[in-house]
KEKEDREN-470966 format. One record per residue (C-alpha): residue number from 1; residue in three letters; z, x, y. Coordinates in Angstrom, 2 decimals. Last residue first. Layout:
N
@nr:NUM, rest:ala, c3:Z, c1:X, c2:Y
...
***
This chain:
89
@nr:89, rest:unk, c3:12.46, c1:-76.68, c2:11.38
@nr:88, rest:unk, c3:14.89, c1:-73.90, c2:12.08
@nr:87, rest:unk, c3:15.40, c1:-70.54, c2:11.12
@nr:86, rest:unk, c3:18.17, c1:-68.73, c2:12.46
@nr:85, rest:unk, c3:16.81, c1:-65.33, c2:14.19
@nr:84, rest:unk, c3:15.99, c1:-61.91, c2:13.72
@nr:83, rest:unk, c3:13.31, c1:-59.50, c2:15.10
@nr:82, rest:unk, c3:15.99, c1:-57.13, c2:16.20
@nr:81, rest:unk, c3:19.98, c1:-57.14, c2:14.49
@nr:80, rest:unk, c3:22.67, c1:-57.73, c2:17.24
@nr:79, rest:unk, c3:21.22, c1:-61.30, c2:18.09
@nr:78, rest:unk, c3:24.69, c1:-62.32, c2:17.19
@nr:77, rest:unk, c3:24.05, c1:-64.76, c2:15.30
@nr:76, rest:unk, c3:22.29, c1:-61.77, c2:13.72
@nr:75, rest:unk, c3:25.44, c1:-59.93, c2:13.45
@nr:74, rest:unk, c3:27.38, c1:-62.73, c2:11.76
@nr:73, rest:unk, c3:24.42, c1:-64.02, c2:9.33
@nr:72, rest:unk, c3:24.11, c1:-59.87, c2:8.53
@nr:71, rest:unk, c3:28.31, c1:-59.06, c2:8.09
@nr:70, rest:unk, c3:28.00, c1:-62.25, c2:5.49
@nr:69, rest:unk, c3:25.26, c1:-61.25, c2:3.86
@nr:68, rest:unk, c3:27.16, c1:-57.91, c2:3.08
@nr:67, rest:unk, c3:25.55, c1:-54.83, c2:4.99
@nr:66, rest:unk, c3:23.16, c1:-51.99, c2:4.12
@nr:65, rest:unk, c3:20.14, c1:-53.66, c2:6.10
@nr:64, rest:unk, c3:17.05, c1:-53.33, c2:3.52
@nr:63, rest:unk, c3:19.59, c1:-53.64, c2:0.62
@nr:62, rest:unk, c3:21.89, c1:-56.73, c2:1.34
@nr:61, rest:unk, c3:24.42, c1:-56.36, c2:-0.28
@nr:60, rest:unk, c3:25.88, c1:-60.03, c2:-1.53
@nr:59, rest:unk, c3:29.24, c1:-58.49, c2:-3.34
@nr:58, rest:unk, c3:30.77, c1:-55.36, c2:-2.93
@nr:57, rest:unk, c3:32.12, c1:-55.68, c2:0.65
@nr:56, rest:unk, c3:33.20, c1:-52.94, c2:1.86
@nr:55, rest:unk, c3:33.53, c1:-54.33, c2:5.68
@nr:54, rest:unk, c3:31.18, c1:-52.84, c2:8.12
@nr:53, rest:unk, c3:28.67, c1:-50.47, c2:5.44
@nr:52, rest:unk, c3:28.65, c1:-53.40, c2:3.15
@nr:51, rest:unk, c3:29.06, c1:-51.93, c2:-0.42
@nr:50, rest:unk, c3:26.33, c1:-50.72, c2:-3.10
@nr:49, rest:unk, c3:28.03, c1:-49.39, c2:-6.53
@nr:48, rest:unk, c3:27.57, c1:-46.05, c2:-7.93
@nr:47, rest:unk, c3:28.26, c1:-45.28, c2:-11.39
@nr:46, rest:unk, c3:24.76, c1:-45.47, c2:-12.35
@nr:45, rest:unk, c3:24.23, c1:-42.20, c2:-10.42
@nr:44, rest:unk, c3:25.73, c1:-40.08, c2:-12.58
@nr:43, rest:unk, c3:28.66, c1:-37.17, c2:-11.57
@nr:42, rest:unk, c3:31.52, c1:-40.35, c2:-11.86
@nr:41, rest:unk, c3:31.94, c1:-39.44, c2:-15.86
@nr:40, rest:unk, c3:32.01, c1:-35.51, c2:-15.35
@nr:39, rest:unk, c3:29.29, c1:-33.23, c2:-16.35
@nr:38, rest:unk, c3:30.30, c1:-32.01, c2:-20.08
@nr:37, rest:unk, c3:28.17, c1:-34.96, c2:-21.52
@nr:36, rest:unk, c3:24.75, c1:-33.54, c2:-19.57
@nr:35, rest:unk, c3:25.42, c1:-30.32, c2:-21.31
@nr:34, rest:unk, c3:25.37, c1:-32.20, c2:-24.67
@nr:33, rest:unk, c3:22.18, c1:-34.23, c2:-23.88
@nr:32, rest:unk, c3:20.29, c1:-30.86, c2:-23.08
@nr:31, rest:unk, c3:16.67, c1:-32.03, c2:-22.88
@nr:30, rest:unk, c3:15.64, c1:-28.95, c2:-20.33
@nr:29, rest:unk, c3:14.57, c1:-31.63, c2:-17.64
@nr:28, rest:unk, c3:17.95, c1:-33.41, c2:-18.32
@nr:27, rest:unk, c3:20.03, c1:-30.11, c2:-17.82
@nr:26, rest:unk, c3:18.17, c1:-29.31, c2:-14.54
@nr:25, rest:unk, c3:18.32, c1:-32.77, c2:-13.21
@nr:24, rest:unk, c3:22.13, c1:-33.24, c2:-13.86
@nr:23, rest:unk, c3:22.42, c1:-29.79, c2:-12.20
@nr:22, rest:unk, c3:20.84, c1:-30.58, c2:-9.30
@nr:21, rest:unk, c3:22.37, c1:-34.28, c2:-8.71
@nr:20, rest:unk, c3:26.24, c1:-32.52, c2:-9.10
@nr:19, rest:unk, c3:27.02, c1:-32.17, c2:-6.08
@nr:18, rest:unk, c3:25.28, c1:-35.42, c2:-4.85
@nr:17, rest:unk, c3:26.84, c1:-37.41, c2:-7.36
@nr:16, rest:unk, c3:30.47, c1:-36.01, c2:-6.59
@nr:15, rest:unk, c3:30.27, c1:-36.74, c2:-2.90
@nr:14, rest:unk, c3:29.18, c1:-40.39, c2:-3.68
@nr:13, rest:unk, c3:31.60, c1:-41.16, c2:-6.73
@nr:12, rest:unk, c3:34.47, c1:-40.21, c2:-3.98
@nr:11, rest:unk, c3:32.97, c1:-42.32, c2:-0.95
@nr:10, rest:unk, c3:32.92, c1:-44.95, c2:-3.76
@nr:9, rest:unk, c3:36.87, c1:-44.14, c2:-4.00
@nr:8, rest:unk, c3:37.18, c1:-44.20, c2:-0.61
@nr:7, rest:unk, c3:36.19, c1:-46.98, c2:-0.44
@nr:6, rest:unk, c3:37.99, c1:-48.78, c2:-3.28
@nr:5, rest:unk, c3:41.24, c1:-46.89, c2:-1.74
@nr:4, rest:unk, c3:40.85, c1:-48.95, c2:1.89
@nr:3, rest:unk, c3:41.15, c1:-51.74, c2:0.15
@nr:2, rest:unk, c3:37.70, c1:-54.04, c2:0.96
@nr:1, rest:unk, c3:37.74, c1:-56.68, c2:3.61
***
């Protein structure tokens, strides 16, 4: 389980990278690098980082489901997640 701060934190990034995705585009589009360098650091997109939805998890994020692998063997153990099940053969 993540600290509650690193979420929040990525919740943080998040906020900022949407308020600031116009702009960014804007100054880019018009070529101005030194505009783009007043924006603040956590304002781009690379500065994100994908966590588990459930748990924080940075690590093994599974893209198509937005949870760690370890939140998706759980749930679909489960039978909480449609269409899958433990392969076996």
């Amino acid at each position: 389980m993540a600290k509650e701060s690193m979420k929040a934190r990525e919740r943080k990034r998040q906020k900022m990278v949407e308020k600031y995705a116009a702009k960014r585009a804007a100054l880019k589009a018009a070529g101005d690098y030194e505009g783009l360098q007043k924006l603040p650091k956590n304002s781009s997109p690379v500065r994100l980082h994908n966590r588990c939805q459930l748990s924080g998890r940075p690590k093994g994020y599974m893209r198509q489901f937005g949870i760690s692998r370890i939140e998706f063997r759980e749930m679909a153990l489960k039978g909480l997640i449609p269409g899958i099940k433990k392969a076996s053969w």
